[in-house]
N, C-alpha and C positions, 0 to 999 in steps of 0.2 A: 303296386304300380305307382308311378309317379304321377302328381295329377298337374297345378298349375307349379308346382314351387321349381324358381331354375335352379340351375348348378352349374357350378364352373368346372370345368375341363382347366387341367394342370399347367400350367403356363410353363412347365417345363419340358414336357412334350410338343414333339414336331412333326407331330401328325397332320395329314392335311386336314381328317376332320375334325380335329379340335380347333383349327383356323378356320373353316367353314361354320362350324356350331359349335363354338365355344360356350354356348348357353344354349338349352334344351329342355324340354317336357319329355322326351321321354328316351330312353337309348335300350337298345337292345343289341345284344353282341354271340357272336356262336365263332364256336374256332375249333381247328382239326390240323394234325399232326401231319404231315405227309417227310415220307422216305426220299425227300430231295434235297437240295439247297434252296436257301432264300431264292435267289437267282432264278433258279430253274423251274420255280415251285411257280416264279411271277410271271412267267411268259405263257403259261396256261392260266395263269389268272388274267393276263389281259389279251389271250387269244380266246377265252370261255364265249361262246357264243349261250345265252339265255334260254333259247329255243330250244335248248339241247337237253337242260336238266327237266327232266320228267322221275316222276315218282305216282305211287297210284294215288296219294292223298297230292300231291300239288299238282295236279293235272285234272283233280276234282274240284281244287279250291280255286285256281284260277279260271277254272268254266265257271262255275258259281260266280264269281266275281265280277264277268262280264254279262251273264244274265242279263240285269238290268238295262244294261246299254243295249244290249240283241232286240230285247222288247219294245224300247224305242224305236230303234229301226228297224224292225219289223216289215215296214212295207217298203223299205230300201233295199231289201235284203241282206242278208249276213254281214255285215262287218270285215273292214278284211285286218285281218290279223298277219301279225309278223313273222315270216317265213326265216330270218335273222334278225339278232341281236344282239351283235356284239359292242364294246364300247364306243369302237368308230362308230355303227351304227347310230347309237344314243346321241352322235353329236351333230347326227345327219339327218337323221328321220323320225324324232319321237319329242315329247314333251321332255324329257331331259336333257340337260347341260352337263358335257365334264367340268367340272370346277378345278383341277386340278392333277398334277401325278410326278409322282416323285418315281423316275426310271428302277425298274428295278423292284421297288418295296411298296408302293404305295398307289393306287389310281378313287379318285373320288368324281362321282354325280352327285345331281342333285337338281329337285323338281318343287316346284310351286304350285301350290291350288287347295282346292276343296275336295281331298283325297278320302275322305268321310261321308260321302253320300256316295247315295246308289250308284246313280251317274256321276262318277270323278269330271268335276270341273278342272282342267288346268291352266294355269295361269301362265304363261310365258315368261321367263325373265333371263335376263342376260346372264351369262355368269360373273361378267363386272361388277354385275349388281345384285347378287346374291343375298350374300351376307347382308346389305344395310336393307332390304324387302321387306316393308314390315306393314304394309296396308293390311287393315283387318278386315275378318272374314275369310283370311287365307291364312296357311300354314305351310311350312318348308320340310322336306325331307332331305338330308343329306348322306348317306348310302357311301360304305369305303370296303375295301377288299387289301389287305394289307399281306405281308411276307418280314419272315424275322424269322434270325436264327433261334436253332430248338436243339440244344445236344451237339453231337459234331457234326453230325452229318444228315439232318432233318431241319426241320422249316415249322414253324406256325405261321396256316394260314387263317389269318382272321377279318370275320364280317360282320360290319360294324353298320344299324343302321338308328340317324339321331333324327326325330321332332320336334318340329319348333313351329309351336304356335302362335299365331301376331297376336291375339285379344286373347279374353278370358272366356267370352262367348264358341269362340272357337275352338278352345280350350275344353271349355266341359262339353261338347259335341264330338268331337275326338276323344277324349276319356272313352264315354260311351263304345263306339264305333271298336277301340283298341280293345275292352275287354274283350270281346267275341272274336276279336280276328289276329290280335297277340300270338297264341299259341300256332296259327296256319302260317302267319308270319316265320316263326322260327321255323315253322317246317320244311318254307322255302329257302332260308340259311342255310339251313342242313344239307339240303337237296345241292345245293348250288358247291358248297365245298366237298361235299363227296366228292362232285363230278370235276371240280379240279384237284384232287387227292387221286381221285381213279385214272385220268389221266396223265397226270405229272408222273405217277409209278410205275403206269403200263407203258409209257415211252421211253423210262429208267432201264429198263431189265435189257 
């Protein structure tokens, strides 16, 4: 796993997230074939409501996850949690900003804060001002959902998501945090492109 060393994203790709995090600590990527067109395959990617993908392990992983915050508020009661989420939503009601989207092939967020502790701190930031954020003690996650042709008549759709640490403090506290939650990570990639694979095909036929 990568720990503080950056790396540059290819200045000849026009992906939005290599213009959002062109340099990164860490990138993870998962991708699935679907029986559609580019085209078709992205309007269930940017109609996917979040709420939607369940699986038995990311349904366990993110109740784990919010633990910490329930126990805090404990004597506020339950927490309310989101009934949707889709990417309008994200740009309306939650600690994430779209940063961008290319019609068609490409939609990117992206969120600010202390996403390595218990209780996720987050930090607010414009998307104007993304990219240059670099007060330490916080870290950037930049999140993209992409579409590209695959053969003649299928689609890769791919989900891409990059870290970016402000300091080096931050840095190896994140390390830490990633190795144990890397793997549930991809679980939720997985989860998430199924359920745009499984619907882009079942409204195919």
């Amino acid at each position: 796993m990568p720990t503080t060393q950056e790396r540059r994203a290819t200045t000849e790709s026009t992906m939005l997230a290599d213009r959002f995090a062109p340099r990164y600590d860490v990138i993870q990527t998962e991708h699935v074939v679907v029986d559609a067109s580019p085209e078709r395959a992205y309007e269930f990617v940017r109609a996917l409501d979040f709420t939607d993908v369940h699986t038995t392990l990311v349904d366990a992983v993110q109740w784990l996850r919010a633990l910490p915050q329930r126990w805090r508020e404990r004597k506020h009661g339950p927490p309310r949690t989101p009934t949707r989420m889709t990417f309008d939503d994200m740009a309306t009601g939650s600690d994430w900003v779209i940063l961008g989207e290319t019609p068609g092939r490409e939609i990117a967020a992206g969120a600010a804060g202390r996403f390595w502790k218990p209780v996720v701190e987050w930090r607010p930031v414009e998307a104007e001002r993304f990219t240059e954020f670099a007060e330490p003690g916080y870290g950037k996650i930049v999140m993209s959902l992409s579409t590209r042709p695959y053969g003649e008549n299928s689609s890769l759709v791919s989900y891409d998501i990059r870290v970016i640490l402000n300091d080096t403090l931050s840095a190896a506290k994140f390390n830490v945090y990633w190795k144990t939650i890397a793997p549930f990570v991809r679980a939720i990639q997985k989860a998430v492109l199924n359920t745009v694979k499984r619907d882009a095909e079942q409204q195919a036929k």
